[in-house]
C-alpha angles and dihedrals in degrees: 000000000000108000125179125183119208111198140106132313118200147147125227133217112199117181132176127223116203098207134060123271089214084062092060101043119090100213090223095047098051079121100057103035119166109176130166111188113211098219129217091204151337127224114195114196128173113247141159124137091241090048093041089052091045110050088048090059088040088059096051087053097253090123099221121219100232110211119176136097124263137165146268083266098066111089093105099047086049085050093055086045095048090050094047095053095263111143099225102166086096090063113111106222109210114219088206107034140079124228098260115264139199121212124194138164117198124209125212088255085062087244111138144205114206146177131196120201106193089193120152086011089089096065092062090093088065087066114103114201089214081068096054103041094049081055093055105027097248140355098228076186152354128210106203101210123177117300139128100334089232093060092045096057086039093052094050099047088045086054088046095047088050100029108242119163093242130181126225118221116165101160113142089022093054091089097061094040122101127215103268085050091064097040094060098044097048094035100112101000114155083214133023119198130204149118132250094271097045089046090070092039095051088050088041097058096038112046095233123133108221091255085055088056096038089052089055103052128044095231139030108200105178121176118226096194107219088010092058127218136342120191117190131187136185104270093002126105109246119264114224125191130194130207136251122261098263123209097220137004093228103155132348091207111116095014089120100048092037080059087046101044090049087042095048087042084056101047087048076055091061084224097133142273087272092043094049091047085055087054091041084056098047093061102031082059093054086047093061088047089059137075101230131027098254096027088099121110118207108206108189105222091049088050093050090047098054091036097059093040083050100050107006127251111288088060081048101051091054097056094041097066092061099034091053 
């Protein structure tokens, strides 16, 4: 199964200031600030929700079409993706534009000042899936993930005029997008993605009950966050999905795409829906327990491990023969 995934790429530049913003700032000047942070350090860390989705899968050998625009500046981040089993040829390189990048310093009192430079991202509009499945042979699905608006609504009427299954994934677009937006990128997914929250939000600006929306995809996945997954289809009992005991709670960023990118690899399997949220699970678990959304390192025989004490080893016998 021939799976790309369309979304952002970025980088971003986390700094830490050891001081307090409130310190800096003059109550009767707040329209005329000039500030300048002297930084303990900065952490860059490759991101993107397109790149994150698809190094996980990468990791677990599905060998992941990336599809998505970046910069001149991106040689070393397709580098790291090539070596960890990521398809880049599909990525657009821009000749004016920068990678986005966001840019964020962090104060003691955990309060923060970012930018984010959408750059080359704009340019993913400009990307045709024909394209990208005559490269390729064929495109079996294709999670759209958040990336320029314009991209997004272009990708999923291109899947619908040639048929392909597509996913819909808005997540961090989902805040800027109207009603009729929505409506028309969730409108005939074989899968839709969200959280809880974005759940309500999906059904609140579009009108749509939950049974509306369920009626118009073929599949509901909606994270629980510590609770884990729930899928839902139209006749079907729900399929609901804990997660594995985790060692630390380190960083929630990435634990989304980390779910996605198990559940996708599963379903390229051909395991299961349950059997692909488990997976999705699994990695999504060793995501939280690390600093960075593709620092992780798999390690087959740990994964094997949790995953057989988490969901008992017939679930385990079946992953393992494709994950060996």
């Amino acid at each position: 199964m021939r799976i790309a995934v369309t979304g952002s790429i970025a980088t971003d530049h986390l700094m830490t200031f050891p001081g307090r913003f409130a310190d800096q700032l003059v109550a009767d000047q707040l329209h005329t600030v000039s500030l300048s942070f002297l930084v303990d350090n900065l952490d860059v860390r490759r991101g993107g929700v397109a790149a994150n989705i698809c190094f996980g899968m990468g990791q677990l050998g599905s060998r992941p079409v990336l599809v998505g625009a970046a910069g001149f500046d991106f040689d070393e981040y397709r580098a790291w993706l090539d070596r960890h089993g990521v398809d880049t040829g599909s990525v657009r390189i821009s000749e004016v534009l920068h990678t986005a990048r966001f840019v964020c310093t962090t104060d003691r009192d955990h309060n923060q000042i970012g930018s984010f430079y959408t750059g080359a991202m704009s340019e993913a509009r400009l990307i045709e899936l024909k394209a990208v499945a005559d490269r390729v042979g064929s495109l079996d699905l294709v999670l759209i993930g958040a990336d320029d608006p314009e991209a997004m609504l272009r990708h999923t009427e291109e899947c619908r005029t040639r048929s392909i299954p597509f996913a819909a994934d808005f997540s961090q677009q989902i805040a800027r997008m109207d009603g009729q937006e929505i409506r028309t990128l969730l409108d005939g997914a074989t899968y839709l993605f969200s959280n809880e929250y974005e759940k309500g939000l999906i059904e609140s600006k579009t009108g749509w009950t939950d049974a509306e929306i369920l009626s118009r995809v073929g599949h509901r996945v909606t994270t629980l966050g510590s609770r884990g997954v729930r899928i839902e289809r139209v006749g079907e009992d729900p399929i609901e999905v804990g997660c594995p005991e985790e060692t630390a709670k380190v960083d929630p960023t990435g634990v989304g795409d980390a779910f996605r990118a198990g559940f996708l690899t599963g379903l390229a399997w051909g395991v299961g829906h349950e059997r692909a949220a488990q997976i999705g699970c699994m990695l999504a678990t060793l995501v939280i327990e690390t600093l960075g959304t593709q620092e992780y390192t798999l390690g087959r025989a740990n994964f094997m491990e949790r995953f057989t004490k988490a969901y008992g080893d017939e679930a385990a016998a079946e992953v393992h023969a494709h994950l060996a």
